[in-house]
C-alpha positions, 0 to 999 in steps of 0.5 A: 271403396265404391262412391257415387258421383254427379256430373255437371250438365257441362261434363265432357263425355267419353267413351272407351273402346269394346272389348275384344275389339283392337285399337291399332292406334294404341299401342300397349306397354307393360313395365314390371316394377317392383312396388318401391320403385313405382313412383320413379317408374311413373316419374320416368313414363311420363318424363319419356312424353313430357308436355303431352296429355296423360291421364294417370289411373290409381285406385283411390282417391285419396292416392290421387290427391298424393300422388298428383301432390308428389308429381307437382312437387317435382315440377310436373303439371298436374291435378287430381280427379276423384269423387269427392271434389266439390262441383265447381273444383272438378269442372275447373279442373277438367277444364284446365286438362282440356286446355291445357293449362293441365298436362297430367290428370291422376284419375280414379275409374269413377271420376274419369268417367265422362271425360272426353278429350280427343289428343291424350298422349298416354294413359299410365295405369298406376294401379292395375285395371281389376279386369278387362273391361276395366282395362279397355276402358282406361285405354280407350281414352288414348288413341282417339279421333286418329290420333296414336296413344300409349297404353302403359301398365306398371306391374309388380312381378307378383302380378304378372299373371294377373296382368297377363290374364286381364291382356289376353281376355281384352284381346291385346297384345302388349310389348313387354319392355323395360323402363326406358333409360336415362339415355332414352329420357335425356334423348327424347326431351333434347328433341322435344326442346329443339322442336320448341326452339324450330317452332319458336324461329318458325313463328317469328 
């Protein structure tokens, strides 16, 4: 469903990477998931870099609302993007993504449009990018200003070769991994709170 969008005087703008041209600061990931365990992959994503800022891509709108209300009900910080917001409800919540109050914004294309935070962590693509410029795009809003990103695609098998074709015509090289496991979730948010707790010491 294709719908229009106005932007605030105040929106913040982006722009993605070119086409063909590689971000060595991004580094591309490909999950394949079969459909019912994609909620619990994104769940996993972004547990592996919690605290950080993650732009989520989905397809619809109306996926958006569901599953930035799915992700709040399992404690993540988090508010949906789409093109029917009112005005004033999309500029508090681009605001709130780009101070922080917000760690996880779930995106359609069209609403992402015009965002430009500089420190996005990872970018999750939920539903696939239709091309490569689609996928260019939504991974060049990570990996920015010199910081590193991570671009993660989540793919049922079944779109394998679509994936596969999308990569190779952006020119990207992407790792092709299993989901991270519960050893390696637990991990890294163990290390996550030790820092807090050093930074904590440290501030004192």
């Amino acid at each position: 469903r294709r719908f229009a969008e106005r932007f605030a005087p105040d929106a913040l703008r982006i722009e993605g990477t070119t086409l063909g041209v590689a971000n060595v600061d991004i580094e591309h990931v490909v999950h394949l998931v079969r459909a019912r365990d994609q909620y619990a992959a994104l769940v996993n994503t972004l547990l592996l870099v919690q605290g950080a800022r993650c732009l989520v891509f989905v397809r619809r709108r109306t996926d958006a609302a569901e599953v930035a209300e799915q992700l709040a009900g399992d404690g993540f910080s988090t508010l949906p993007l789409s093109g029917d917001l009112p005005q004033a409800q999309r500029t508090r919540t681009l605001s709130a993504f780009r101070n922080g109050i917000v760690r996880t914004l779930i995106a359609t294309d069209v609403a992402a449009r015009g965002i430009d935070v500089a420190d996005i962590d990872t970018v999750v693509h939920v539903d696939l990018p239709r091309d490569a410029t689609t996928y260019t795009h939504r991974a060049g809003r990570t990996g920015r200003a010199g910081n590193k990103g991570r671009s993660v695609l989540l793919a049922a098998p079944r779109d394998e070769r679509h994936v596969q074709r999308v990569l190779e015509r952006a020119r990207v090289d992407a790792e092709w991994t299993e989901l991270p496991s519960a050893a390696k979730i637990k991990k890294a948010l163990s290390k996550r709170a030790r820092r807090r707790v050093h930074e904590a010491m440290s501030d004192e």
